[in-house]
DRENBATOR-234078 format. One record per residue (C-alpha): x, y, z; residue in three letters. Coordinates in pm, 1 decimal. Layout:
BEGIN
       east      north         up   kolgu
          X          Y          Z     ALA
...
% end
This chain:
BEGIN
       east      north         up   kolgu
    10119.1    10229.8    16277.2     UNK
     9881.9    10233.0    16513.2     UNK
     9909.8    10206.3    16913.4     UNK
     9730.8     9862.4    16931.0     UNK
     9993.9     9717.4    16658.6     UNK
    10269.9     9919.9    16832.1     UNK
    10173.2     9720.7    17171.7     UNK
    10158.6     9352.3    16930.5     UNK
    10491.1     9424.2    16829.1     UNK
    10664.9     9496.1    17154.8     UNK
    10477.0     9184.0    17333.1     UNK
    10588.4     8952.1    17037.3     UNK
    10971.7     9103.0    17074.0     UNK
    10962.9     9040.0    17429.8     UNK
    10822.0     8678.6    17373.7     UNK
    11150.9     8588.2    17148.9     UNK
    11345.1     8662.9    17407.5     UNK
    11198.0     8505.2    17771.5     UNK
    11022.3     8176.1    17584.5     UNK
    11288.9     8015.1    17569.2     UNK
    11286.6     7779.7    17950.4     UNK
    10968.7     8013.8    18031.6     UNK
    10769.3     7853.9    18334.9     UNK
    10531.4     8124.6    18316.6     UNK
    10368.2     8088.1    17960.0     UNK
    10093.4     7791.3    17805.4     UNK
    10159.5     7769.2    17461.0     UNK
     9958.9     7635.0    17229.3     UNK
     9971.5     7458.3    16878.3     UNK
     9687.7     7468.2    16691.4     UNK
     9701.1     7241.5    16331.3     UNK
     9457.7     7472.8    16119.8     UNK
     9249.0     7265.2    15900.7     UNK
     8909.9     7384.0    15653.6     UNK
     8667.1     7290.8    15903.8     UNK
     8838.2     7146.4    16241.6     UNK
     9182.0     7239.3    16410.6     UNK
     9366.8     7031.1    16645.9     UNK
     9550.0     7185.3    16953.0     UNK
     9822.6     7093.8    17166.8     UNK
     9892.5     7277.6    17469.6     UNK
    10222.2     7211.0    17678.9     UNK
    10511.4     7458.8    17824.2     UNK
    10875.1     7612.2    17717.8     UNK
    11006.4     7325.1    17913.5     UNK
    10853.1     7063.4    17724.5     UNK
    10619.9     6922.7    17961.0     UNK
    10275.1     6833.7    17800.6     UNK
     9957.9     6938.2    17910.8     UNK
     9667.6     6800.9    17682.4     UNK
     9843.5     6605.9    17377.3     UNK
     9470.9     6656.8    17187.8     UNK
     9188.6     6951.4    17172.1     UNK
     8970.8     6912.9    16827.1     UNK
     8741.7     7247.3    16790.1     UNK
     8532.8     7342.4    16526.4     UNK
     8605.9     7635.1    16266.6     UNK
     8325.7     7838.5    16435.4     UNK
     8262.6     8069.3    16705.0     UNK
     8140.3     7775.2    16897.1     UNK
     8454.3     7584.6    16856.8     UNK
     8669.7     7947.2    16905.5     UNK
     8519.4     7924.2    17277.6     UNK
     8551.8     7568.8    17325.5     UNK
     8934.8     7634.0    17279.3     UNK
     8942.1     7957.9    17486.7     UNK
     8755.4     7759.9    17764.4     UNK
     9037.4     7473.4    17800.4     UNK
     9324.4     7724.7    17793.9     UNK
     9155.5     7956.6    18115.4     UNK
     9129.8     7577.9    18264.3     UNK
     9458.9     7484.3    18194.7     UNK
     9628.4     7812.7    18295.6     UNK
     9444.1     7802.5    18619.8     UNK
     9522.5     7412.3    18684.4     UNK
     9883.8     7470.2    18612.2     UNK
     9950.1     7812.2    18711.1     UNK
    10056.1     7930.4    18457.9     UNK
    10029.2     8356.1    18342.8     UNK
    10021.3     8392.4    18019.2     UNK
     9914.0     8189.4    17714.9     UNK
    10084.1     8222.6    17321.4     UNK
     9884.6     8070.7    17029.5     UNK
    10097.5     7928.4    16746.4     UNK
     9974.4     7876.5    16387.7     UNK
    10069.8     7738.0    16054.6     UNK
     9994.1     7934.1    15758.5     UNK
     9783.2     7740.7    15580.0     UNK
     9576.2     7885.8    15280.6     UNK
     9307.3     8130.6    15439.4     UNK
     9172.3     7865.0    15688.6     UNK
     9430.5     8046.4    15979.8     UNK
     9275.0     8430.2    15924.3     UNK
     8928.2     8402.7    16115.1     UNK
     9060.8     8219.5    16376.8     UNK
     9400.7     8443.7    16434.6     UNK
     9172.2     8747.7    16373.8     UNK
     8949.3     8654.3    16647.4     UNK
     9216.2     8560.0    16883.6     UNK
     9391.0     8892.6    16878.6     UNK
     9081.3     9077.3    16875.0     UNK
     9008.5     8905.1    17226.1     UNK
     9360.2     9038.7    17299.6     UNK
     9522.5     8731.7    17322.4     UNK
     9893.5     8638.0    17164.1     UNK
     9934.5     8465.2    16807.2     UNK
    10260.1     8372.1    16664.3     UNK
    10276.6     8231.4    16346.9     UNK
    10523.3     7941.3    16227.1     UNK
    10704.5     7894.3    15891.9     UNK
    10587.0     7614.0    15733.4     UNK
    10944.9     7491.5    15596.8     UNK
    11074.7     7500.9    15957.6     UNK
    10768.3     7267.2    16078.3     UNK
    10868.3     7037.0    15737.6     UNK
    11201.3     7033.9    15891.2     UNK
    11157.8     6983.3    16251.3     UNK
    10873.8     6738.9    16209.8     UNK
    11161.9     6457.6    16228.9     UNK
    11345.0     6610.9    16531.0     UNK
    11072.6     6495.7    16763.2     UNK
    11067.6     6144.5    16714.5     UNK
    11325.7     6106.4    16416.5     UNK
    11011.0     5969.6    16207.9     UNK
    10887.3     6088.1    15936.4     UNK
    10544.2     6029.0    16046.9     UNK
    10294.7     6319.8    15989.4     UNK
     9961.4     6361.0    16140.8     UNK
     9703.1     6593.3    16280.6     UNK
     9808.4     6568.2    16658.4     UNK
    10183.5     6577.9    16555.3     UNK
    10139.3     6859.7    16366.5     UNK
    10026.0     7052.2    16613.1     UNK
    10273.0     6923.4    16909.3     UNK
    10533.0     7069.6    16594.9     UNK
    10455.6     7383.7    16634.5     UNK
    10384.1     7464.0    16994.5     UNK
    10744.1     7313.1    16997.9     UNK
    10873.3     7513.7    16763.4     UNK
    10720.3     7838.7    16928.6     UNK
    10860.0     7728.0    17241.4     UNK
    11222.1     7747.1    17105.1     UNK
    11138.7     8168.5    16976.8     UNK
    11133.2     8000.9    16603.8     UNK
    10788.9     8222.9    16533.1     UNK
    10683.5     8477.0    16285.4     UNK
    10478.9     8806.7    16420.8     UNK
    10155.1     8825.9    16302.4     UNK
    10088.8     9104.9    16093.2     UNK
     9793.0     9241.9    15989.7     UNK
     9892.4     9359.4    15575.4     UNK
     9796.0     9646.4    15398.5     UNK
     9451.5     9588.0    15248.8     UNK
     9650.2     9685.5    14886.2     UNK
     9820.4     9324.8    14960.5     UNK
     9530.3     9193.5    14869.7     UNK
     9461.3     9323.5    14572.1     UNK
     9809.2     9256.7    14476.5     UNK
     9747.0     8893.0    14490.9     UNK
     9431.1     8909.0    14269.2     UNK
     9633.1     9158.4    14023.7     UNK
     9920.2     8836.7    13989.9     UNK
     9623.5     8618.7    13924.8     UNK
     9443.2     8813.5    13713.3     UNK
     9816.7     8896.6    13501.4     UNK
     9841.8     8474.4    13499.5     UNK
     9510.7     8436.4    13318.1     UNK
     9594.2     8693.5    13077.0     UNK
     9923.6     8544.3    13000.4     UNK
     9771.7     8197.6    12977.2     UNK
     9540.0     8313.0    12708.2     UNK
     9767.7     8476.3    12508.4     UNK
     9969.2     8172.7    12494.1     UNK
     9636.3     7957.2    12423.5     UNK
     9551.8     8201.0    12144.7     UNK
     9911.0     8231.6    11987.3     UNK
     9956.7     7809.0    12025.9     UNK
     9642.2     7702.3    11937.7     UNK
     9475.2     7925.1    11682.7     UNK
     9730.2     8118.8    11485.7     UNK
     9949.0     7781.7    11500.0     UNK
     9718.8     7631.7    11348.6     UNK
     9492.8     7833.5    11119.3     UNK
     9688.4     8113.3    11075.3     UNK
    10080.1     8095.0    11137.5     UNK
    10190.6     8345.1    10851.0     UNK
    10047.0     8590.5    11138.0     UNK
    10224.8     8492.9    11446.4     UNK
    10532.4     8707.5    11335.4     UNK
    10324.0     8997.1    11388.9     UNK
    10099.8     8926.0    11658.5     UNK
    10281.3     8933.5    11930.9     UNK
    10346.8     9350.6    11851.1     UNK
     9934.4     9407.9    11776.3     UNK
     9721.5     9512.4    12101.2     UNK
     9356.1     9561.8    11980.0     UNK
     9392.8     9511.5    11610.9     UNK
     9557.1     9140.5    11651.1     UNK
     9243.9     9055.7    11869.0     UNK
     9048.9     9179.4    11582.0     UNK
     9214.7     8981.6    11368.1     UNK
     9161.3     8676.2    11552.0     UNK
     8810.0     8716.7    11622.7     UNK
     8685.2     8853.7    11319.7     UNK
     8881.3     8724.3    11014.7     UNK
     9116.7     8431.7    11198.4     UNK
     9029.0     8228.5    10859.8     UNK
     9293.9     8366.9    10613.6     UNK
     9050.0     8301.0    10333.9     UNK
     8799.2     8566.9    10467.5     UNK
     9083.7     8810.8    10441.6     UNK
     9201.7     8695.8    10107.3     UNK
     8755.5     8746.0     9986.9     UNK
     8851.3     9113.7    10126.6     UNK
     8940.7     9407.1     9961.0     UNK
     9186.0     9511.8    10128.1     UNK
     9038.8     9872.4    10272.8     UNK
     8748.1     9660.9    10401.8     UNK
     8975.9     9448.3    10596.2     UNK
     9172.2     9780.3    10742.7     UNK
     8820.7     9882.3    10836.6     UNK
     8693.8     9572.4    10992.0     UNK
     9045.5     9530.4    11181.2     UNK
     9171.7     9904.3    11240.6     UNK
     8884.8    10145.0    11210.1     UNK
     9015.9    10509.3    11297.3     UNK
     9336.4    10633.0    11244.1     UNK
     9591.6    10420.2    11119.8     UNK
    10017.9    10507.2    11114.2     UNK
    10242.7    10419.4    10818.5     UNK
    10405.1    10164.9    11019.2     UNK
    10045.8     9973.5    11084.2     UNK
     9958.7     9999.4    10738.6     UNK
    10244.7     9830.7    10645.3     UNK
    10185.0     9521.1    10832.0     UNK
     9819.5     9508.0    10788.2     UNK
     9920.7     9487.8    10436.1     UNK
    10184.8     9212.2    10483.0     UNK
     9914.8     9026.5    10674.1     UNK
     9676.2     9074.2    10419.1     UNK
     9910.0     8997.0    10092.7     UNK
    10003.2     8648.3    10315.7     UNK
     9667.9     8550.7    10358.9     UNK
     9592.3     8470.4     9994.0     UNK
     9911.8     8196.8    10076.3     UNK
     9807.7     8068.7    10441.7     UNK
     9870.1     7718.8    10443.9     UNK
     9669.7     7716.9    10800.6     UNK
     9362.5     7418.2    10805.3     UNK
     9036.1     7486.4    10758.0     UNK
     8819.5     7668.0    11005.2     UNK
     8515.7     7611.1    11124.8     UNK
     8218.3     7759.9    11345.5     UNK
     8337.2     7521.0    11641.4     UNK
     8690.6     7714.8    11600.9     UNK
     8525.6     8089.4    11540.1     UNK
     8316.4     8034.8    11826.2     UNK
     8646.2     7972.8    12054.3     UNK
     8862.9     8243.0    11942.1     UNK
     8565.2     8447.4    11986.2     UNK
     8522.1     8329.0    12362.3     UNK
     8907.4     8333.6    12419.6     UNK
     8938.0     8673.7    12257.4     UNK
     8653.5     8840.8    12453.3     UNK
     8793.0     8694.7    12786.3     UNK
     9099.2     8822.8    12719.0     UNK
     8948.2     9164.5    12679.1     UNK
     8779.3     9106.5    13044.3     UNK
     9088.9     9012.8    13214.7     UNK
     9267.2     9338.7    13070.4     UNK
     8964.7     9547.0    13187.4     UNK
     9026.6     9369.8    13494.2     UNK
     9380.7     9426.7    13551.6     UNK
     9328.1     9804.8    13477.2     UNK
     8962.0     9840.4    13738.6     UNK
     9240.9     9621.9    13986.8     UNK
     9526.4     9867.3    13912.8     UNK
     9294.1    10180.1    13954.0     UNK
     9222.7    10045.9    14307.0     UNK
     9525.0    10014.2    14448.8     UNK
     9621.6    10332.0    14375.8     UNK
     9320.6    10422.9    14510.1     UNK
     9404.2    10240.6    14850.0     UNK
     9757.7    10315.0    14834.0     UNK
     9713.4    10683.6    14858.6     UNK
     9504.0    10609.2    15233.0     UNK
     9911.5    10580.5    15370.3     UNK
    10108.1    10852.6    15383.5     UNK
    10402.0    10664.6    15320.6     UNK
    10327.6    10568.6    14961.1     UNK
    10377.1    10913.6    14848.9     UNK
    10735.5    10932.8    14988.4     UNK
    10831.8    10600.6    14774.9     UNK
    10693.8    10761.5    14447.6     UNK
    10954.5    10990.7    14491.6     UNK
    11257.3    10734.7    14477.4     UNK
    11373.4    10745.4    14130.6     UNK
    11227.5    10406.5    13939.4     UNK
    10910.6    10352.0    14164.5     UNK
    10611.4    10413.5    13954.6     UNK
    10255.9    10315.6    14110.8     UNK
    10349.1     9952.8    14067.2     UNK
    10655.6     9927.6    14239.7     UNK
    10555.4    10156.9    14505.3     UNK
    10283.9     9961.1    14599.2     UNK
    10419.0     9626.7    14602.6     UNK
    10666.4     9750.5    14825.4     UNK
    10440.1     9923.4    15082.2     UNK
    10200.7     9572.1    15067.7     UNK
    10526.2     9375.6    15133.8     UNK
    10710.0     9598.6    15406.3     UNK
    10361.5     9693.8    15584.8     UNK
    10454.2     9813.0    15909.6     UNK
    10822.7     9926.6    15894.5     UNK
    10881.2     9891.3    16248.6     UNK
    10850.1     9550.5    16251.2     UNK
    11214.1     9511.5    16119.6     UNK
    11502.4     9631.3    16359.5     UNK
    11750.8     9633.4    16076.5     UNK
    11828.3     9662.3    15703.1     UNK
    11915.9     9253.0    15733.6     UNK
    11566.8     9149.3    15851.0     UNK
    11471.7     9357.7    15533.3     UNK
    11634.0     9217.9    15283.3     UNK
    11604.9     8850.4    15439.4     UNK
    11215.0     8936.4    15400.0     UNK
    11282.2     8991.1    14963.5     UNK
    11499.1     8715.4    14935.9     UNK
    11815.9     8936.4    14859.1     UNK
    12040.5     8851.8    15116.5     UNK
    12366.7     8709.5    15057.5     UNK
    12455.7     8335.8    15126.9     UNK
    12686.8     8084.9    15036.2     UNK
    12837.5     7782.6    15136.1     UNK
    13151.2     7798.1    15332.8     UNK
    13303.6     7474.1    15468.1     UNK
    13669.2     7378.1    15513.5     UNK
    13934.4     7461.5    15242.7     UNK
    13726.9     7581.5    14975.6     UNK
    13520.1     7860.0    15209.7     UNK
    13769.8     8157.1    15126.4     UNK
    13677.8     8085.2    14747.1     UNK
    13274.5     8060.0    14769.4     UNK
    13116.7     8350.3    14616.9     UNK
    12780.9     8437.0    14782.0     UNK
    12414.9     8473.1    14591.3     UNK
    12124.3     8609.3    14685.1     UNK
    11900.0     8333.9    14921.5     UNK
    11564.2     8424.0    14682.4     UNK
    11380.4     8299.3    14959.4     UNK
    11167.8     8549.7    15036.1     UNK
    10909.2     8716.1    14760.8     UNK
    10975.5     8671.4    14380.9     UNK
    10749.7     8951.4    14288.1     UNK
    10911.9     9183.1    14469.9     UNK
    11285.8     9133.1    14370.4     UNK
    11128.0     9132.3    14031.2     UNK
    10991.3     9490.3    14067.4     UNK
    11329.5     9600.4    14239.5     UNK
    11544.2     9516.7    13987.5     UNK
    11290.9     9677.3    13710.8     UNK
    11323.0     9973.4    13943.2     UNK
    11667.4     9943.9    13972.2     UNK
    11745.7     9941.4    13554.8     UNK
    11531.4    10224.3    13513.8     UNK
    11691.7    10427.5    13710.0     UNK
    12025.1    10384.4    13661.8     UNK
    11938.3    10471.5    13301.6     UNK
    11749.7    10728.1    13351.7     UNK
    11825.2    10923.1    13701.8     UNK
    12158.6    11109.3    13657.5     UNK
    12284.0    11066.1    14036.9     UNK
    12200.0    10692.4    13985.1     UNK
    12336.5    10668.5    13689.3     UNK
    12685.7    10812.0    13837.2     UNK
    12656.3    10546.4    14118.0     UNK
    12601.1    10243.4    13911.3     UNK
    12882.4    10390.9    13677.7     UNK
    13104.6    10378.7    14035.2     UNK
    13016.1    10031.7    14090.3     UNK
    13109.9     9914.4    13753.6     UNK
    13431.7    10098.9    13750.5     UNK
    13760.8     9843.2    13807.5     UNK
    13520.7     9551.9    13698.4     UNK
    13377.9     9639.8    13348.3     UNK
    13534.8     9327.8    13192.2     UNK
    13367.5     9026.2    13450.5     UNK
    13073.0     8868.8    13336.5     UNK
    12773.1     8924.5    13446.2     UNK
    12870.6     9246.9    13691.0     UNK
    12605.6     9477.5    13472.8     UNK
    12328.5     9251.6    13643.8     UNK
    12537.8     9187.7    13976.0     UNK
    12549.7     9535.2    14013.4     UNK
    12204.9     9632.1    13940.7     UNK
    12063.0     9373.9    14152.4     UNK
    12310.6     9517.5    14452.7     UNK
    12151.9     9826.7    14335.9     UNK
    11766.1     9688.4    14393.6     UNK
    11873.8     9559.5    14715.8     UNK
    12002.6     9909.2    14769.6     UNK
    11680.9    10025.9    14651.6     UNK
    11472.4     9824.4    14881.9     UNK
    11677.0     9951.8    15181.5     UNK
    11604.3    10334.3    15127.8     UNK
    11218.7    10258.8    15058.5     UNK
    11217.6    10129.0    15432.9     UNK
    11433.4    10421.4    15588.1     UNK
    11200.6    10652.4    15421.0     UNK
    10839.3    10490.0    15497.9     UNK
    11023.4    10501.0    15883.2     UNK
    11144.6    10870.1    15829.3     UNK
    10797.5    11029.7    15629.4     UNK
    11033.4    11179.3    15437.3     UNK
    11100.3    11232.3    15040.0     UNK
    11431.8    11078.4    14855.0     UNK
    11763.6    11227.8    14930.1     UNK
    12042.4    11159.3    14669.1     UNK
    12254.6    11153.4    14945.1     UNK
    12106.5    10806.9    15060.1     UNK
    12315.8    10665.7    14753.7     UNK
    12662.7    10705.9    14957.2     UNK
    12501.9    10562.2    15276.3     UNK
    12586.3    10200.9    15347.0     UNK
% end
């Protein structure tokens, strides 16, 4: 963490706690759109000071903004300004960027607490540009703001490696559903346990009568050239007894040439993932703190990663709560009148999907695996063996638990301790 982000962090901190009433500070809401924003500027006390401001996505419409706030701060009195923005796509990153780089305060605000406050203005529904934006400078006003964080540039990459694992899935499915459903469905049984040789399948002999023409060494050489196990010769031999049988329709050059295009951008996306992979190890290994979560029992390159791109900056969070709000694994329920001694909390899974995902991988590996995690998940379960579900309530506890330690270490520098297993 460096001292500039240090300083951001502090001044944001401070600003949750004095906006609130604040006669000193112009804030101001700015609507982000793809190629004009709208601004609202008005104080902690409510009082409006220019209802509309429409600037250009540009460095021309960047100083048209800055212009009116040094006009209204000096009209008004006022000290210091805070800028307040919506997430919304990308369109918010050049002009928050440039703001802070001019040393100026940006906040940003949730976009399901502007949904919900949107009616506590006027108690309409009514949405539009210029309301939008009074929204948020409202909402800022009232400490409801996010610090702006500059992520890990391995967050980035993490996003494309989710896309890129999308596409692949969505071929797979494509090629499973609408080729070997259709032309060949004696060979979806085994499919779905073939890497390289399936695809060859498909792309080479996905008409079960070219395999039947075969002999069947010059289909195991077409398919599976190199060495081949007794297990793989088994199936390719199931595969190509059942292809004299296939009652899949008749194939044609329109359908060859698609499997061959699906099959071949399949290939690409895998090549893809691994290039993407490769580089966030890559980038990963620039902060020091990535080495000390390989160390936590479970965390492989993927987890470890995906952790350090969602935590960032660990001293952004003040304590383990704020953590585990940010994954989604803190515990809620609803407790109202007689019934509130009897609701049993669940996680919120409001936060990041991805990331509880990986936890809770992380989490059954290791309790499987590690012995002084496996004698701590035994601990849990002991007393409750016979409840349903508690295998999975416990290991998800355990991710949680997980999660916790990676931030107390990335704070630390330090390695694992099994002694952080009996800290609560």
């Amino acid at each position: 963490m460096n001292e500039v982000e240090r300083i951001r962090l502090d001044v944001f901190r401070q600003l949750k706690k004095e906006i609130r009433g604040s006669k000193e500070h112009l804030i101001v809401g700015i609507d982000v759109a793809k190629e004009k924003h709208n601004a609202f500027f008005g104080t902690a006390t409510g009082k409006t000071l220019l209802k509309r401001l429409v600037f250009k996505n540009n460095i021309e419409g960047f100083q048209r903004l800055l212009t009116y706030v040094e006009a209204v701060k000096v009209k008004h009195g006022l000290e210091r300004g805070v800028f307040g923005l919506e997430p919304t796509a990308n369109y918010h990153k050049p002009l928050g960027e440039h703001l802070i780089k001019c040393g100026l305060n940006v906040v940003l605000v949730s976009g399901v607490s502007v949904k919900r406050n949107r009616e506590l203005l006027d108690g309409r529904w009514d949405k539009h540009d210029t309301k939008d934006s009074a929204n948020i400078a409202d909402l800022v006003s009232q400490g409801k703001c996010l610090f702006y964080e500059y992520p890990p540039m391995a967050l980035n990459l993490l996003s494309l490696k989710r896309r890129l694992k999308k596409q692949e899935h969505g071929l797979k499915v494509r090629i499973r559903n609408h080729l070997l459903a259709r032309y060949f469905p004696e060979f979806d049984r085994y499919y779905a346990r073939w890497g390289s040789e399936g695809l060859a399948i498909v792309r080479w002999c996905l008409n079960p009568s070219v395999i039947a023409g075969l002999e069947y060494d010059q289909f195991v050489r077409l398919v599976a050239p190199g060495s081949r196990r007794i297990a793989q010769h088994k199936r390719l031999k199931a595969i190509w007894n059942k292809a004299v049988d296939s009652i899949g329709c008749a194939v044609g050059e329109a359908v060859e040439f698609e499997a061959e295009i699906m099959v071949e951008g399949l290939k690409e996306i895998r090549q893809a993932i691994l290039a993407t992979n490769d580089k966030i190890e890559d980038i990963c290994l620039q902060f020091p703190e990535y080495s000390y979560l390989l160390t936590i029992p479970g965390f492989g390159p993927d987890v470890s990663s995906k952790v350090l791109g969602a935590i960032g900056n660990p001293f952004r969070f003040n304590t383990q709560k704020q953590v585990l709000k940010m994954a989604g694994m803190d515990l809620n329920a609803k407790r109202s009148g007689k019934k509130s001694e009897a609701a049993i909390p669940v996680i919120s899974k409001k936060g990041k999907a991805d990331l509880r995902y990986a936890l809770y991988q992380a989490a059954l590996v290791a309790s499987t695996k590690d012995l002084n995690f496996i004698v701590y998940y035994t601990n849990t379960l002991r007393g409750r063996e016979r409840e349903k579900g508690i295998k999975t309530k416990m290991r998800v506890k355990l991710a949680a638990k997980l999660l916790v330690i990676a931030w107390t270490l990335m704070k630390k520098k330090e390695p694992f301790d099994p002694d952080y297993l009996n800290i609560e």
